[in-house]
N, C-alpha and C positions, 0 to 999 in steps of 0.2 A: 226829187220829183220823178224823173226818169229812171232812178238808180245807177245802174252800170250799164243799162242797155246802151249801142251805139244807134243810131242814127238807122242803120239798114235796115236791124231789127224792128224799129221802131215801125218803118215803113213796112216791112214784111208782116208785121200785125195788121195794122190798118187792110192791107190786100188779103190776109184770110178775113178779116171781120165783113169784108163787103163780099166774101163768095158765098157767104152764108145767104146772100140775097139770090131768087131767082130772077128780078125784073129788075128794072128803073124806078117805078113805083117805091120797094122796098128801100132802095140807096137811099132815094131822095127824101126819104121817111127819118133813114139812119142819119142825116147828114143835116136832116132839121131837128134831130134832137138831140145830136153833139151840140147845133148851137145854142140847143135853149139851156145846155149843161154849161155853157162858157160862161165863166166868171165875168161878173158886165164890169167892165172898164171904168176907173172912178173919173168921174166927170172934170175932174183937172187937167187931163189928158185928150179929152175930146175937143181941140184945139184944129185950128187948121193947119197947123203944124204936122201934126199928127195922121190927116189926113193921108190915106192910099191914095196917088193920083193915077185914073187911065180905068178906075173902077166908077159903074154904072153906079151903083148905088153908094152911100157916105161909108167907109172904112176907115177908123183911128186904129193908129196902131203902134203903140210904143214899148220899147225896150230898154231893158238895164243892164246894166256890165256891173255882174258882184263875181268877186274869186274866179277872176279870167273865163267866166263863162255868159253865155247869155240868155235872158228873159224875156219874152214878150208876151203883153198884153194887149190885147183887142177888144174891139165890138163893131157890129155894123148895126144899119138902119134896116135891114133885110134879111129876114132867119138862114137860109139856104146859104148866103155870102158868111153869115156868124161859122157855119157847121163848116163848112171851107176854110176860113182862118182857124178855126180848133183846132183841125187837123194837122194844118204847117206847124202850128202854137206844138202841139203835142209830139211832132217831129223835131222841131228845130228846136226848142225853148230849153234850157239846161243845159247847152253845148257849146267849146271854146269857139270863138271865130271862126278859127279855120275848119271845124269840122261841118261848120256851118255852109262857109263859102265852098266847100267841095262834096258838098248835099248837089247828087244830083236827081232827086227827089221821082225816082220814075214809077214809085209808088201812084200816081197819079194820073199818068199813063195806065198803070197794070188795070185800076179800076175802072178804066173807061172815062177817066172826067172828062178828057179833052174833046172826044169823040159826044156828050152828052150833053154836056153844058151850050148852053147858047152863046155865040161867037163873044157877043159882049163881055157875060162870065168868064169864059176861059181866054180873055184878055186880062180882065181884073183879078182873076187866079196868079196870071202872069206878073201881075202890078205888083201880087202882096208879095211873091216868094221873090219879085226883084226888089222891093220895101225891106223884106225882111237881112236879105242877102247884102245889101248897101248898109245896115243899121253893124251887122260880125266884120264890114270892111272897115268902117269907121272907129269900128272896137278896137279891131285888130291894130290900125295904124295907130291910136292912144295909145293902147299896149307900148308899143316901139319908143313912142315920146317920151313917154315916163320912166 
């Protein structure tokens, strides 16, 4: 999916993609149409299980553990929140646990989200990368068990 890129790379793409924007406008453009590109989640997963908690709007979000690495899949009820999960999806998704849990993701920072997003959002930003980062902890201690 990712190839060999690690993790920083990843994020260091994403922070030239969005300098290509001069406004907000443009971001917020790019960032609804990362999620209309997100793969929609198959409905056996849209569970409340699954559910992001501590986000405004509905967020499923499930992950797999194949060849010591990990998967995640999403979708929300809200385009702007889908183009936000892509982007963690496209940072984190293909990477062992641990590269995961020491993602300190400040790709996120560099583009302004925190600063842009309305408090709610960049709560539920927070929700999903602590969703995500609880989903490579729980890997990770499997790993050890087995």
């Amino acid at each position: 999916m990712n190839g060999t890129k690690n993790i920083q790379e990843i994020e260091n793409e994403i922070v030239e993609d969005f300098s290509l924007f001069d406004d907000w406008d443009g971001k917020y453009e790019y960032i609804i149409d990362l999620g209309k590109k997100l793969s929609p989640l198959d409905d056996q997963y849209k569970i409340d299980d699954n559910k992001v908690k501590g986000c405004q709007s509905t967020v499923w979000l499930h992950a797999e553990h194949k060849d010591g690495k990990v998967f995640y899949y999403a979708d929300s009820d809200a385009v702007i929140v889908k183009g936000l999960i892509s982007m963690l999806i496209r940072v984190l998704s293909g990477h062992t646990p641990d590269e995961i849990i020491n993602a300190d993701l400040d790709f996120i920072n560099k583009i302004g989200m925190t600063s842009h997003l309305a408090q709610t959002r960049a709560n539920g930003l927070l929700a999903m990368v602590k969703q995500m980062k609880n989903y490579a902890i729980a890997f990770k201690a499997f790993d050890k068990s087995n």
